[in-house]
C-alpha positions as CSV (number, residue, x, y, z in Angstrom):
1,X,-2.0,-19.5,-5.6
2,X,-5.6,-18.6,-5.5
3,X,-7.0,-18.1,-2.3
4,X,-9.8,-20.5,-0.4
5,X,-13.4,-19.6,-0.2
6,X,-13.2,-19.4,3.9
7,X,-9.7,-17.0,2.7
8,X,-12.0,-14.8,0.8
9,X,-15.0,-14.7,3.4
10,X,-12.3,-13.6,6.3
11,X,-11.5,-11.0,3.9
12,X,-14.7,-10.0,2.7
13,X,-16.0,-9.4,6.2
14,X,-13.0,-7.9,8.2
15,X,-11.5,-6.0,5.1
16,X,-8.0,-7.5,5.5
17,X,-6.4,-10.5,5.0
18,X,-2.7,-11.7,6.0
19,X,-1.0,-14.7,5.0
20,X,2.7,-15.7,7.1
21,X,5.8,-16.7,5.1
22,X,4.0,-16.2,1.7
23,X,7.6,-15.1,0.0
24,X,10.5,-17.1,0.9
25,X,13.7,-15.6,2.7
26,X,15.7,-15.4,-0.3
27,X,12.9,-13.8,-2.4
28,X,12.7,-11.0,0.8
29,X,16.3,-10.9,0.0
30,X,16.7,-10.3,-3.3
31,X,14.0,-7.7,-3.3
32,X,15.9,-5.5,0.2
33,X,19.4,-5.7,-1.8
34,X,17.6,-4.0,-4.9
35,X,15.9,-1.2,-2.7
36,X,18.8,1.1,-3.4
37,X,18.6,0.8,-7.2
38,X,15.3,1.9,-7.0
39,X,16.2,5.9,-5.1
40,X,17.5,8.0,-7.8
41,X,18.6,11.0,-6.6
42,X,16.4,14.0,-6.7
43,X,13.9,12.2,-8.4
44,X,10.2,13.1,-7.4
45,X,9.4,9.6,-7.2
46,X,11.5,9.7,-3.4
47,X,9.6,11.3,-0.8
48,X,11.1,12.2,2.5
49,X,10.5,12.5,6.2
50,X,11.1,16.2,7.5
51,X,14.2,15.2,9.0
52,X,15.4,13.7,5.4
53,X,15.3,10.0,5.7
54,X,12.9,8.4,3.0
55,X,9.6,7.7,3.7
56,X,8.5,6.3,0.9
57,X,9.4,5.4,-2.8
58,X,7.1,4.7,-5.4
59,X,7.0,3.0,-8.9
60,X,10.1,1.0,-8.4
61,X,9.4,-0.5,-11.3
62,X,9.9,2.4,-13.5
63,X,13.4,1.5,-13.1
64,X,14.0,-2.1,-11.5
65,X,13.2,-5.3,-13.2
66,X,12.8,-7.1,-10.2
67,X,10.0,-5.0,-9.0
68,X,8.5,-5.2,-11.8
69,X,8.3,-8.9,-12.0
70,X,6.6,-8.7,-8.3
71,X,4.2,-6.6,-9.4
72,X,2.9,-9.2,-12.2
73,X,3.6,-12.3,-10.0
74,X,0.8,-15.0,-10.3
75,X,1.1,-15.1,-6.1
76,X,-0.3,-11.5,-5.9
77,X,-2.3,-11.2,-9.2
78,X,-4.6,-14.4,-8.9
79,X,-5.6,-13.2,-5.3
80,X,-5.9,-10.1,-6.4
81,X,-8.2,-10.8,-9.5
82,X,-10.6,-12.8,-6.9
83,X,-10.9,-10.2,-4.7
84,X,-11.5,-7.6,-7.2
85,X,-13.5,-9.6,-9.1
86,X,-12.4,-9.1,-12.2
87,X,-9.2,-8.0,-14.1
88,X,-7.0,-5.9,-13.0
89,X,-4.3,-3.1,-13.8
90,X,-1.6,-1.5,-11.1
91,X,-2.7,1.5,-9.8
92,X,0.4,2.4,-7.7
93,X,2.6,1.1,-6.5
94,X,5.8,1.7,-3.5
95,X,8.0,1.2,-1.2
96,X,7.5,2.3,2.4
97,X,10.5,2.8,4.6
98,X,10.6,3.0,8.4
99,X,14.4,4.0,9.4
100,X,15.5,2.8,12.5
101,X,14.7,6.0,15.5
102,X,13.5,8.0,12.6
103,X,10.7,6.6,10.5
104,X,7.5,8.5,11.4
105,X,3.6,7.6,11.8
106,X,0.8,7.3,9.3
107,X,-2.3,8.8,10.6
108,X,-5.6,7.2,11.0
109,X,-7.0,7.5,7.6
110,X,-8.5,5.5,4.4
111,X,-6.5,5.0,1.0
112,X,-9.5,5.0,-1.7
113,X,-10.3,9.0,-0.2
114,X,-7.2,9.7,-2.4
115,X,-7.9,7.8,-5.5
116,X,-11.6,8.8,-5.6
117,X,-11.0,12.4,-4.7
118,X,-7.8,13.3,-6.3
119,X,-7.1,10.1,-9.1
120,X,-11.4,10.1,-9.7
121,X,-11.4,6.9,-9.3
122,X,-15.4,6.1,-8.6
123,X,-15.6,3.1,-6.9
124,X,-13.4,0.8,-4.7
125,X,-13.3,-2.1,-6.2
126,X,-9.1,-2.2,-5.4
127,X,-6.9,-4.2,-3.5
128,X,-3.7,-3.4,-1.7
129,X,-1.3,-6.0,-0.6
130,X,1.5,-4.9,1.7
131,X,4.8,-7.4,1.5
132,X,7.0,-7.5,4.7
133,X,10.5,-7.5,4.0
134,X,11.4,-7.2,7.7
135,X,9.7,-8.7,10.7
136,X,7.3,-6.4,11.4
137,X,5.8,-5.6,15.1
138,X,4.5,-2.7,17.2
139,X,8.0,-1.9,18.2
140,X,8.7,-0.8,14.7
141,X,5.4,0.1,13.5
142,X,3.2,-2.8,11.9
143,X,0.4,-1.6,10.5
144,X,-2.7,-1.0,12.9
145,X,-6.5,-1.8,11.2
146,X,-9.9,-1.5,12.7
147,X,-11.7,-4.4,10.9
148,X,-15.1,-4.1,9.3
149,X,-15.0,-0.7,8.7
150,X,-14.6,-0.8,5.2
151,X,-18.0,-1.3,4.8
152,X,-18.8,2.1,5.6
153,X,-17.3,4.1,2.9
154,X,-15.9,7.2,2.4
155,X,-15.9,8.2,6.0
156,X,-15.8,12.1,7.4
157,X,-12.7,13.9,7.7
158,X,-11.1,15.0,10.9
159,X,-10.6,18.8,11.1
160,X,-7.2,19.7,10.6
161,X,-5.4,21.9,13.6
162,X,-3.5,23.3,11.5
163,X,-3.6,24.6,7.6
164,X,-1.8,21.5,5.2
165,X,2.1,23.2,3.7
166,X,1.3,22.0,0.4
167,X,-2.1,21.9,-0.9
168,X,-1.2,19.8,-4.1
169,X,-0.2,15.6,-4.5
170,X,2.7,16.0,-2.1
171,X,0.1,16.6,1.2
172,X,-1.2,12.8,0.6
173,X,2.6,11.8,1.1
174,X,4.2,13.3,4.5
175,X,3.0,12.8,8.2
176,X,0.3,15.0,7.8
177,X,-1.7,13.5,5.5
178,X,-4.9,15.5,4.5
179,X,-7.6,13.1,4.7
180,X,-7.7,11.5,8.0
181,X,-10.8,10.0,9.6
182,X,-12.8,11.8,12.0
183,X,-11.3,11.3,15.9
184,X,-14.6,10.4,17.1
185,X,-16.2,8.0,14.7
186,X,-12.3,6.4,15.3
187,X,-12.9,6.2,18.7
188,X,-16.3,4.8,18.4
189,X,-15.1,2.3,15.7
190,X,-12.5,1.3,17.9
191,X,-14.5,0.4,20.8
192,X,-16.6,-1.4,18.7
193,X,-14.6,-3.6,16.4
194,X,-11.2,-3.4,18.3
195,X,-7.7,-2.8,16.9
196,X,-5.6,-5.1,15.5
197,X,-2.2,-5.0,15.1
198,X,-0.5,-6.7,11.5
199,X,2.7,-8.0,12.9
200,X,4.4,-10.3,11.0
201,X,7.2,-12.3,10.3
202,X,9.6,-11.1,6.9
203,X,8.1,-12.7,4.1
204,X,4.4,-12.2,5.0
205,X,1.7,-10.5,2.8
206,X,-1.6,-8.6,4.2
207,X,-4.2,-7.7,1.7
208,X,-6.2,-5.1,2.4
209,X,-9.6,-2.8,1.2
210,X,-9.2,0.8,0.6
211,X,-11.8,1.9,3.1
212,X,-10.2,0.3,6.4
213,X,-9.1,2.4,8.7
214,X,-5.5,1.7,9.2
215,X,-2.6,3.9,10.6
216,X,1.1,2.9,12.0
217,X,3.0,4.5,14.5
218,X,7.1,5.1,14.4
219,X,10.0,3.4,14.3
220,X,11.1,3.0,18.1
221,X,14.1,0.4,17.3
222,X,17.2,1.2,16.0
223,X,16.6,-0.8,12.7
224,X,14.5,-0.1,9.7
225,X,11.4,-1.4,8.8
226,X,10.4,-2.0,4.9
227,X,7.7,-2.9,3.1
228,X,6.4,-3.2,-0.5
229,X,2.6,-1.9,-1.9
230,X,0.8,-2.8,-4.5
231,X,-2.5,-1.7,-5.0
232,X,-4.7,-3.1,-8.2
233,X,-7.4,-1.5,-9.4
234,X,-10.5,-3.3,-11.7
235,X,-10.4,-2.3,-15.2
236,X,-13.8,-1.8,-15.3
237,X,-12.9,1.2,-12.4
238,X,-10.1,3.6,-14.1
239,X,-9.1,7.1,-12.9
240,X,-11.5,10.0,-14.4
241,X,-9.1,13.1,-13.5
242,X,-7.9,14.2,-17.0
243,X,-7.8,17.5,-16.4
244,X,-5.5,17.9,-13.5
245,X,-4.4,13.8,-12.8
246,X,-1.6,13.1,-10.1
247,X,2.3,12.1,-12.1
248,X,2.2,8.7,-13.3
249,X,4.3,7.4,-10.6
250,X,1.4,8.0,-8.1
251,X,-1.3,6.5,-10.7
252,X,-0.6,4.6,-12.7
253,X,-2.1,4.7,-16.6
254,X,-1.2,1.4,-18.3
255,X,-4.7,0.2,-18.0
256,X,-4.3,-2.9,-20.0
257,X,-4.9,-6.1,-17.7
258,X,-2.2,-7.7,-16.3
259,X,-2.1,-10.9,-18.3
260,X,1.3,-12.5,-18.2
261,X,2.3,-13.3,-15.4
262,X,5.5,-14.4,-13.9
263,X,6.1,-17.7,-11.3
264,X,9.3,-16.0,-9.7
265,X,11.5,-13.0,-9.1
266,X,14.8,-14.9,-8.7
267,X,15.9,-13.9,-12.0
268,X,15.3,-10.7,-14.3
269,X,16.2,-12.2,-18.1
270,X,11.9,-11.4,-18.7
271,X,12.0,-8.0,-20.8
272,X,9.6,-5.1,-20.5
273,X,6.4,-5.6,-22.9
């Protein structure tokens, strides 16, 4: 459950940290078969691509008891609390989809940008951990990071071509995300630290800072490609936007630490607290 010292060093340095077949196949299962409960219709908490497919789906635990378990399973919250170094809360939490010949990229960018900037988050002392629930490979767009550069912070901006649609929560959701990192410190970062490419195998868990540069590119096969985020957040580190903060579904405001926690997700008698 908790991860090694040499675990946390990998991570510490590179800013990511993936771990093969961490979930087993009927656990990957169970959670795919309860994706659909978790899209209610016209509900805000669905975003889509321009050519209506979902893109993603957050706070599936608002209504699924399943994902809510996973979000309090010792597996990601023991990791989590030793990365963060202290306790934690969910800060959000979702579901991004990838359909087959029509899921679309993410563009270069870093996630804490949003939760400082728009949630006021002030420092990032979080953790995401992405869950595979497909086998996950270029071909279908695995998740690209340039390791290191978390240690960098808050990175500049790329100029945008072109004025956002939406200037509110919504422009941190579509394809053309509003804080995307600068094309030439990318470059320069790339040539320096390389590229790597987070393929793996359904089941898999990558956890990663929210300073890393990390982008994906589309879905070129004909079958879709899921996965599940959680992002904790220290309790020490909550949002400071009061006056204007982003729905709940985006950030989260149960700042209580996540204390009891669950062994499994193969069955859903646990009740809400």
């Amino acid at each position: 459950m908790k991860l090694s010292n040499e675990q946390i060093a990998f991570y510490n340095e590179n800013g990511y940290l993936k771990i093969d077949n961490y979930f087993s196949p009927a656990e990957v299962g169970m959670l795919y078969n309860e994706l659909p409960h978790t899209c209610e219709e016209n509900s805000p908490r669905v975003i889509l691509e321009d050519n209506g497919s979902v893109r993603s789906v957050f706070a599936p635990h608002f209504v699924s008891e399943i994902y809510h378990r996973l979000s309090r399973l010792d597996r990601l919250v023991i990791p989590a609390r030793q990365i963060v170094g202290n306790k934690i809360y969910l800060h959000q939490y979702k579901v991004n989809s990838k359909k087959g010949l029509k899921g679309e990229w993410w563009e270069w960018h870093q996630d804490f940008p949003y939760w400082h900037i728009d949630d006021g988050i002030r420092n990032p002392d979080l953790v995401s951990v992405m869950l595979y629930l497909q086998d996950t490979d270029s071909s279908n767009g695995a998740l690209m990071l340039i390791p290191k550069t978390h240690k960098l912070g808050i990175v500049k901006f790329a100029v945008k071509d072109s004025p956002q649609k939406t200037k509110d929560y919504l422009s941190s959701l579509s394809s053309d995300i509003k804080f995307t990192v600068d094309h030439k410190l990318l470059k320069e970062l790339s040539l320096a630290n390389g590229i790597v490419t987070a393929s793996g195998k359904k089941g898999s868990v990558l956890f990663f800072h929210g300073n890393i540069f990390h982008a994906s590119n589309t879905n070129l096969t004909p079958f879709d490609r899921d996965a599940v985020l959680l992002t904790y957040n220290s309790i020490d580190n909550p949002p400071t936007n009061s006056l204007n903060p982003r729905p709940e579904f985006l950030a989260g405001r149960n700042f209580e630490p996540i204390e009891q926690l669950e062994t499994s997700i193969l069955y859903a008698e646990h009740q809400h607290e």
